[in-house]
VOTILO-120604 format. One record per atom (N, C-alpha, C, O): x, y, z; residue number from 1; residue in three letters; atom name. Coordinates in steps of 0.05 Angstrom, whole numbers, always signed. Example, Ala and Ser with C-alpha at 12.3 -4.5 7.8 and 13.67 -1.06 7.14 Angstrom:
2
<<+264 -114 +156> 1 Ala N>
<<+246 -90 +156> 1 Ala CA>
<<+264 -66 +156> 1 Ala C>
<<+285 -66 +169> 1 Ala O>
<<+257 -45 +142> 2 Ser N>
<<+273 -21 +143> 2 Ser CA>
<<+258 +1 +157> 2 Ser C>
<<+268 +23 +161> 2 Ser O>
//
This chain:
106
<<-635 +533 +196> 1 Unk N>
<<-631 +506 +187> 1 Unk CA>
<<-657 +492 +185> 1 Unk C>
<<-670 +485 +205> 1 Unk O>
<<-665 +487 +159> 2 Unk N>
<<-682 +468 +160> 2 Unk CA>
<<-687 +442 +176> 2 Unk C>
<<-708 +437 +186> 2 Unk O>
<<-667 +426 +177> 3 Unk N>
<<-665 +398 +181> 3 Unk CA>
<<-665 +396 +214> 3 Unk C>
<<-642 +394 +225> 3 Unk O>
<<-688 +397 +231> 4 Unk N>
<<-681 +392 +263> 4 Unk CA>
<<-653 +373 +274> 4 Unk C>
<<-636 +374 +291> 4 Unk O>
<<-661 +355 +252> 5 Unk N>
<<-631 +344 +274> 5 Unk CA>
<<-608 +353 +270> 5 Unk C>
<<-589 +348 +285> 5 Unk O>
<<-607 +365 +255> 6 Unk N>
<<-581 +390 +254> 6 Unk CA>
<<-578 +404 +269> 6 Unk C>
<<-561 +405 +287> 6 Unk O>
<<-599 +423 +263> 7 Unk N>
<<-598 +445 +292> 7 Unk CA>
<<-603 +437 +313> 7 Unk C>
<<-606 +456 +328> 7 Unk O>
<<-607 +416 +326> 8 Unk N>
<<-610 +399 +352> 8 Unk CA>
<<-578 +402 +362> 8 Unk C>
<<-569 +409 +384> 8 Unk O>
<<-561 +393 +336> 9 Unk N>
<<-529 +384 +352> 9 Unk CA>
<<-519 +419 +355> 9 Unk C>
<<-521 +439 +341> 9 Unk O>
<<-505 +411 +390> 10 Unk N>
<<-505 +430 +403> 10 Unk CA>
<<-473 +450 +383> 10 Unk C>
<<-467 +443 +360> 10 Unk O>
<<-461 +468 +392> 11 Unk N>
<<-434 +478 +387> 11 Unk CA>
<<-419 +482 +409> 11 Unk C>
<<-427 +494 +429> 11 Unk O>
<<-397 +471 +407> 12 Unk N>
<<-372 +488 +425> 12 Unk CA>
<<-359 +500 +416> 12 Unk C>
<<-342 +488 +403> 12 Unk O>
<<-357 +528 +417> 13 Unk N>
<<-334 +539 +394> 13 Unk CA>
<<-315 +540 +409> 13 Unk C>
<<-312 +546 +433> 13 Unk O>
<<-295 +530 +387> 14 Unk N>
<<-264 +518 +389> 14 Unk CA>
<<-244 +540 +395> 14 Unk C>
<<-221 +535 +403> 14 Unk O>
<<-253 +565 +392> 15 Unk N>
<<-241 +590 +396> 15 Unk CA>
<<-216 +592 +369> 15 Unk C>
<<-196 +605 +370> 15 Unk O>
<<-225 +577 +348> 16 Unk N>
<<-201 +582 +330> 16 Unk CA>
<<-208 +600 +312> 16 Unk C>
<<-231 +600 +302> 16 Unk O>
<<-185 +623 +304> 17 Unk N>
<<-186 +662 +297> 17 Unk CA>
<<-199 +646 +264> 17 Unk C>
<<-196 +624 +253> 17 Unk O>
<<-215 +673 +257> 18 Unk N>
<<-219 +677 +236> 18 Unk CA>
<<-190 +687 +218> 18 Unk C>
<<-175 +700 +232> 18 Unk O>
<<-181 +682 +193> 19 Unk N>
<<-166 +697 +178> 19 Unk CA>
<<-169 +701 +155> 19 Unk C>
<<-180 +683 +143> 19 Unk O>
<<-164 +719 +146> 20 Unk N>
<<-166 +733 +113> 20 Unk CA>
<<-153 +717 +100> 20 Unk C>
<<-129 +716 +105> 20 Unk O>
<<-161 +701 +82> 21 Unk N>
<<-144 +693 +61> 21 Unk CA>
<<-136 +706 +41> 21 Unk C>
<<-124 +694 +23> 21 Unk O>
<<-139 +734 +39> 22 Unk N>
<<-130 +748 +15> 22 Unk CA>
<<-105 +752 +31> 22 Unk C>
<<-85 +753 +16> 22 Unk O>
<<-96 +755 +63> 23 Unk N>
<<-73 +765 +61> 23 Unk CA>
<<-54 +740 +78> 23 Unk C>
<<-30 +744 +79> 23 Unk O>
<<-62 +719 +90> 24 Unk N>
<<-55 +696 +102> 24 Unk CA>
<<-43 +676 +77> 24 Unk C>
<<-25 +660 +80> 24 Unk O>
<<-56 +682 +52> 25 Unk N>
<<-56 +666 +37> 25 Unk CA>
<<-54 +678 +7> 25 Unk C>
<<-69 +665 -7> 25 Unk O>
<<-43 +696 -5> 26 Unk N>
<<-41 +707 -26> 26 Unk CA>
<<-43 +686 -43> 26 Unk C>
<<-66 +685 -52> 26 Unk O>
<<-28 +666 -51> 27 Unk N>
<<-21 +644 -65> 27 Unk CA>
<<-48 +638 -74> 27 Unk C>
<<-50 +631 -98> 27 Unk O>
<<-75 +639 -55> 28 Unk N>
<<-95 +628 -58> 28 Unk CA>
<<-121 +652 -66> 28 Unk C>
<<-129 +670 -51> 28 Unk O>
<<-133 +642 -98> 29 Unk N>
<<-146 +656 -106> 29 Unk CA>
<<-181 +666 -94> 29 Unk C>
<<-200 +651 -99> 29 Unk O>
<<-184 +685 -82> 30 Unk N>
<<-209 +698 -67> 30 Unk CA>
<<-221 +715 -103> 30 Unk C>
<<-211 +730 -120> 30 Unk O>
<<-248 +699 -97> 31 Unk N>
<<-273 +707 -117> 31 Unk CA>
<<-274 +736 -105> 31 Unk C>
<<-280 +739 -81> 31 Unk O>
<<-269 +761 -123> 32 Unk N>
<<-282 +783 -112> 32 Unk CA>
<<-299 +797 -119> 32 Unk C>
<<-302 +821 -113> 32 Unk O>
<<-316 +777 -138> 33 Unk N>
<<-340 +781 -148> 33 Unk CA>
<<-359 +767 -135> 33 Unk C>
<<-382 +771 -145> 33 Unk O>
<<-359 +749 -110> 34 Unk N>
<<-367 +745 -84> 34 Unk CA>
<<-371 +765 -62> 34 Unk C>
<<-391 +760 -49> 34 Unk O>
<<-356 +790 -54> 35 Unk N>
<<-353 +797 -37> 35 Unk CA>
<<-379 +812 -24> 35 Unk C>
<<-401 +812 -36> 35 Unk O>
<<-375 +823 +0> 36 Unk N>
<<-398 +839 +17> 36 Unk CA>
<<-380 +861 +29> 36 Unk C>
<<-356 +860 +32> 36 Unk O>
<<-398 +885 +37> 37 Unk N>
<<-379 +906 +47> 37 Unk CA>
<<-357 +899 +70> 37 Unk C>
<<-333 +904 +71> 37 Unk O>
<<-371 +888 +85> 38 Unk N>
<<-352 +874 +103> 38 Unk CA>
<<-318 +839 +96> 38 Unk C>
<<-300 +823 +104> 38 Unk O>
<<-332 +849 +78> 39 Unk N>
<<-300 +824 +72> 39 Unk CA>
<<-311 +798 +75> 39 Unk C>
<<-299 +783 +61> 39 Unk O>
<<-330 +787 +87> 40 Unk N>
<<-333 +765 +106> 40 Unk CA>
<<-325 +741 +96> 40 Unk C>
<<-317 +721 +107> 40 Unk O>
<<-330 +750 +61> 41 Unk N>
<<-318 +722 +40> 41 Unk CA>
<<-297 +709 +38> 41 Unk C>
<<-293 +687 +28> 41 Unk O>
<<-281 +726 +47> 42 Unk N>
<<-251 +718 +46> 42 Unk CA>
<<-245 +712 +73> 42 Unk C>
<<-221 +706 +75> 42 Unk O>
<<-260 +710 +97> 43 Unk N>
<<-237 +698 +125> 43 Unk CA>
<<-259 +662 +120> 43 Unk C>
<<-279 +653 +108> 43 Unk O>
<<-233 +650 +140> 44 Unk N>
<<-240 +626 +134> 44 Unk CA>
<<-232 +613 +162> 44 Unk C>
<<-215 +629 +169> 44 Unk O>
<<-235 +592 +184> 45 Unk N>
<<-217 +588 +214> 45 Unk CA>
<<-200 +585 +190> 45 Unk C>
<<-202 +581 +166> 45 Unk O>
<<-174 +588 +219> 46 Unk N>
<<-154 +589 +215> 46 Unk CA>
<<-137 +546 +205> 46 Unk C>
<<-117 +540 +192> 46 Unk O>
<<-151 +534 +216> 47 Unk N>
<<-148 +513 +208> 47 Unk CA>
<<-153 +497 +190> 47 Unk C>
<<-141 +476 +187> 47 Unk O>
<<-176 +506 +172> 48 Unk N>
<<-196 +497 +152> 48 Unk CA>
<<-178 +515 +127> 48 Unk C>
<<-179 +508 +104> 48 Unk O>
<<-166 +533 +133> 49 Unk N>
<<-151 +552 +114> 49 Unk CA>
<<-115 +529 +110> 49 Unk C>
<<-102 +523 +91> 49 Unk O>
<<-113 +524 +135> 50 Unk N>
<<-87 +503 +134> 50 Unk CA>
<<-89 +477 +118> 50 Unk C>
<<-71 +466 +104> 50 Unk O>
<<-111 +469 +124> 51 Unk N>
<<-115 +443 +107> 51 Unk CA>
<<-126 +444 +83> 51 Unk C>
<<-128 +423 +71> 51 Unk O>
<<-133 +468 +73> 52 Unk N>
<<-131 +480 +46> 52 Unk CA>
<<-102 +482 +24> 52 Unk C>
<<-98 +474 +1> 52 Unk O>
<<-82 +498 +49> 53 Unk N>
<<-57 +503 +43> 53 Unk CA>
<<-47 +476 +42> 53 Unk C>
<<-31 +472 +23> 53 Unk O>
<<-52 +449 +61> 54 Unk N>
<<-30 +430 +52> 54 Unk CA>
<<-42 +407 +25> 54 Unk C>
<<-27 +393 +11> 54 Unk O>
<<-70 +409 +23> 55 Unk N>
<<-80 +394 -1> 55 Unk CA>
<<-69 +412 -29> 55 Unk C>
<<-65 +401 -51> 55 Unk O>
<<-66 +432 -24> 56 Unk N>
<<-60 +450 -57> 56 Unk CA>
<<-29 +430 -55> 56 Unk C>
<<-25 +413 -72> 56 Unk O>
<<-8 +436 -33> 57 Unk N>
<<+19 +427 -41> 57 Unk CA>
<<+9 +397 -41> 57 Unk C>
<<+26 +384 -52> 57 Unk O>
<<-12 +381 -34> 58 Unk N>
<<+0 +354 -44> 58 Unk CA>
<<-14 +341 -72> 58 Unk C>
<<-15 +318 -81> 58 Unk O>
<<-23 +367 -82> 59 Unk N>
<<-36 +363 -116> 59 Unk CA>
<<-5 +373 -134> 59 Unk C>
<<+3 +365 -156> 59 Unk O>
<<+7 +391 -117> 60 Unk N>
<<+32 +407 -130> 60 Unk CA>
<<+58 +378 -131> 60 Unk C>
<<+71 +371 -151> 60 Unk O>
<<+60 +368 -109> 61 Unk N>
<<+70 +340 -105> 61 Unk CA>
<<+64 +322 -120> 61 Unk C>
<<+80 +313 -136> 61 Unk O>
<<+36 +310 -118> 62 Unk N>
<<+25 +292 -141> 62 Unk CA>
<<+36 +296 -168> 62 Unk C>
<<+48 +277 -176> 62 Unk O>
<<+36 +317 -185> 63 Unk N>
<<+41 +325 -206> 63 Unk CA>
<<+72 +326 -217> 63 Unk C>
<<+78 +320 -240> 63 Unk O>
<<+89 +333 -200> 64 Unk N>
<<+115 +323 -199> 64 Unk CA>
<<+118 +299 -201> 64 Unk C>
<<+122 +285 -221> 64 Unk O>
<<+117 +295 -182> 65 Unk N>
<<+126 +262 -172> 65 Unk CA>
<<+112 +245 -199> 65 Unk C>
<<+126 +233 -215> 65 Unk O>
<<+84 +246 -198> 66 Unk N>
<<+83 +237 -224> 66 Unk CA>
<<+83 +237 -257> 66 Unk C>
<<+76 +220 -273> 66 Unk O>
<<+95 +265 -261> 67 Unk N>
<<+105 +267 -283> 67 Unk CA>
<<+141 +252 -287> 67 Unk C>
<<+155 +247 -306> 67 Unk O>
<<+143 +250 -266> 68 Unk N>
<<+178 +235 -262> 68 Unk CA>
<<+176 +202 -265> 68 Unk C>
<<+198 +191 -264> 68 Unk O>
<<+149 +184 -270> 69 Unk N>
<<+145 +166 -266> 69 Unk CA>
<<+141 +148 -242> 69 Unk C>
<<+144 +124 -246> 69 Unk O>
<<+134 +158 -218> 70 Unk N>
<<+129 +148 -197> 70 Unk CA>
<<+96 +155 -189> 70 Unk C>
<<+84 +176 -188> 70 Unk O>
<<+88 +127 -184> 71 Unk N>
<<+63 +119 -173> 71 Unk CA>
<<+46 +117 -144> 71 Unk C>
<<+51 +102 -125> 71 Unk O>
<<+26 +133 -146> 72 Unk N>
<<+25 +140 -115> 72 Unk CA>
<<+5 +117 -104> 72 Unk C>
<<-16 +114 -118> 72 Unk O>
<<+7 +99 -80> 73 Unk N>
<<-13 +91 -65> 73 Unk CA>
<<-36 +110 -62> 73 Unk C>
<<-32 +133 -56> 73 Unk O>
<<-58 +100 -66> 74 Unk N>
<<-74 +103 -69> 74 Unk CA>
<<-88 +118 -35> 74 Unk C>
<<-97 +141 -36> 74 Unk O>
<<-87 +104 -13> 75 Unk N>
<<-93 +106 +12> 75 Unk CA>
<<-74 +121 +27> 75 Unk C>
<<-79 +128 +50> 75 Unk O>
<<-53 +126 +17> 76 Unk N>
<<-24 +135 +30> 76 Unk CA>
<<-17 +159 +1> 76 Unk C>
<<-11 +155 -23> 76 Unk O>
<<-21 +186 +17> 77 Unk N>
<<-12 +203 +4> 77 Unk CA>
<<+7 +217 -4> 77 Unk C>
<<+10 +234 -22> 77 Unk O>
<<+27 +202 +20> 78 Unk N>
<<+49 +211 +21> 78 Unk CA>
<<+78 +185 +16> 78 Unk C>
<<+102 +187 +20> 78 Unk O>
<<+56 +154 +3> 79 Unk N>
<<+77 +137 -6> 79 Unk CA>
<<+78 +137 -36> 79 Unk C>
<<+59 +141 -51> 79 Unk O>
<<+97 +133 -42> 80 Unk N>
<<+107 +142 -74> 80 Unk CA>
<<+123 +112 -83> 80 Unk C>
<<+129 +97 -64> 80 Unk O>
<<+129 +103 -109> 81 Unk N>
<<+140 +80 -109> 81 Unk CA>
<<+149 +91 -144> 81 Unk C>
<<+136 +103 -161> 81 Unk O>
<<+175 +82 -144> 82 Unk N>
<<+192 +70 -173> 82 Unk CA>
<<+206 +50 -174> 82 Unk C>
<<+225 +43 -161> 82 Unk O>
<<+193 +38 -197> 83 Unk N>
<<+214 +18 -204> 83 Unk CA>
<<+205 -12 -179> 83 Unk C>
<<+210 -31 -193> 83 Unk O>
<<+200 -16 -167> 84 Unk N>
<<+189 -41 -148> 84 Unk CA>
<<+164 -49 -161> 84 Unk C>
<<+152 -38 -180> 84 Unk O>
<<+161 -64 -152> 85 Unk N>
<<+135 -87 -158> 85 Unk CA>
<<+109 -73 -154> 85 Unk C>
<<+92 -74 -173> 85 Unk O>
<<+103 -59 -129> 86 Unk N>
<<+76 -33 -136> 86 Unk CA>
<<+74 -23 -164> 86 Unk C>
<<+54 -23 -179> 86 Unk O>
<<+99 -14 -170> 87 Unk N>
<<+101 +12 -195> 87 Unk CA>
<<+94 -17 -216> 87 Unk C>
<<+76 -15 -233> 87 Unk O>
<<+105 -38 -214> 88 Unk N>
<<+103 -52 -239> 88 Unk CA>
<<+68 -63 -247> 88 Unk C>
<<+55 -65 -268> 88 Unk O>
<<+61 -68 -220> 89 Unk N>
<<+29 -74 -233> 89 Unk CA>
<<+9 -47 -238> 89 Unk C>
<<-12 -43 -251> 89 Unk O>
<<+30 -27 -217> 90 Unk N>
<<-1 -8 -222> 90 Unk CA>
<<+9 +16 -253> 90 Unk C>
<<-7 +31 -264> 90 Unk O>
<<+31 +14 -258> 91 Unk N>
<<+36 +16 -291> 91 Unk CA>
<<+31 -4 -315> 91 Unk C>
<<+31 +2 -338> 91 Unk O>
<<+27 -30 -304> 92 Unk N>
<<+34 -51 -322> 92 Unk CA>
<<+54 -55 -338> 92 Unk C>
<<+51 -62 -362> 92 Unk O>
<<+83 -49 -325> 93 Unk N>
<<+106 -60 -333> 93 Unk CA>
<<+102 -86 -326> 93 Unk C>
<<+87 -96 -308> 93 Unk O>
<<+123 -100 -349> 94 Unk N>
<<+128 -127 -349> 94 Unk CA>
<<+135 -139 -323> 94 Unk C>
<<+122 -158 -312> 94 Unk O>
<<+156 -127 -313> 95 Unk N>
<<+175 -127 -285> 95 Unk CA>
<<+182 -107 -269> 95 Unk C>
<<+184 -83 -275> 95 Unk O>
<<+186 -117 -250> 96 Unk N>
<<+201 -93 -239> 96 Unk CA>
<<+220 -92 -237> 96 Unk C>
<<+228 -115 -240> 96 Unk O>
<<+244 -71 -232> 97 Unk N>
<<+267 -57 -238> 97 Unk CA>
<<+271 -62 -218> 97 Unk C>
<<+278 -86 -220> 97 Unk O>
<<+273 -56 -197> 98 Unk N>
<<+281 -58 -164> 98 Unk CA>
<<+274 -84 -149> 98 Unk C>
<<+251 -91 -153> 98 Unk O>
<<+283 -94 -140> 99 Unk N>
<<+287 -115 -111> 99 Unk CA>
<<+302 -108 -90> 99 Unk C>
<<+322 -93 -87> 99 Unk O>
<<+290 -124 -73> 100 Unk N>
<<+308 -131 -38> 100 Unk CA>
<<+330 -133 -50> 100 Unk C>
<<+329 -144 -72> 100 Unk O>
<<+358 -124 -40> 101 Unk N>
<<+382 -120 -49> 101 Unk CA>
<<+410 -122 -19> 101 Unk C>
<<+410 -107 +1> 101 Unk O>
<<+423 -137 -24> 102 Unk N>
<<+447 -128 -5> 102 Unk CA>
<<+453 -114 -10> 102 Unk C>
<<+445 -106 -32> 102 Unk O>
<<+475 -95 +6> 103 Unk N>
<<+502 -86 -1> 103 Unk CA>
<<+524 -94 -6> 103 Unk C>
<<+526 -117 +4> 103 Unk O>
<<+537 -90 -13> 104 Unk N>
<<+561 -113 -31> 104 Unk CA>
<<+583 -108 -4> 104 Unk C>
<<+586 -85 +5> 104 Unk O>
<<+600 -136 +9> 105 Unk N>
<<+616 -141 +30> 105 Unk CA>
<<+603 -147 +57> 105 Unk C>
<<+616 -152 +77> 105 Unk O>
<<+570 -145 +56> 106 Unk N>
<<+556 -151 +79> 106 Unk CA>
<<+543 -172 +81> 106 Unk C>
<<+531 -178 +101> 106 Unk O>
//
């Protein structure tokens, strides 16, 4: 490492397994025009490989959801909106479709 204050900061290894992503993770494409005799290119921790796996499903999500017309918050990846007043400014509909609503007899 070039940069001293880098290699200054100490390590604790976290004890978390190495895994193969060619076989933990088929789904996910390994360069094998990268490789070394030993494989090494393809293991990854086991947690850095997970948060791999849940960003692919929430690009797979994004793309749904918004091909169906619903608008995602921006800061919140997992809030979605149709038809309410979010969806109406950040589409620039006129109005929105949805409001606060009773149930009818309550």
């Amino acid at each position: 490492m070039a940069d001293p204050a880098v290699a200054a900061i100490t390590v604790e290894e976290c004890g978390e397994p190495l895994v193969d992503v060619r076989t933990a993770a088929p789904a996910l494409l390994v360069a094998e025009d990268r490789n070394d005799p030993l494989g090494a290119y393809a293991f990854l921790r086991e947690g850095v490989l997970q948060r791999l796996l849940a960003a692919q499903r929430r690009r797979v999500l994004n793309t749904a959801l918004t091909a169906a017309g619903l608008v995602n918050y921006p800061t919140e990846w997992w809030h979605w909106s149709y038809g309410d007043r979010y969806w109406a400014l950040a589409t620039g509909a006129d109005h929105a479709r949805y409001g606060p609503k009773e149930r009818d007899g309550e």
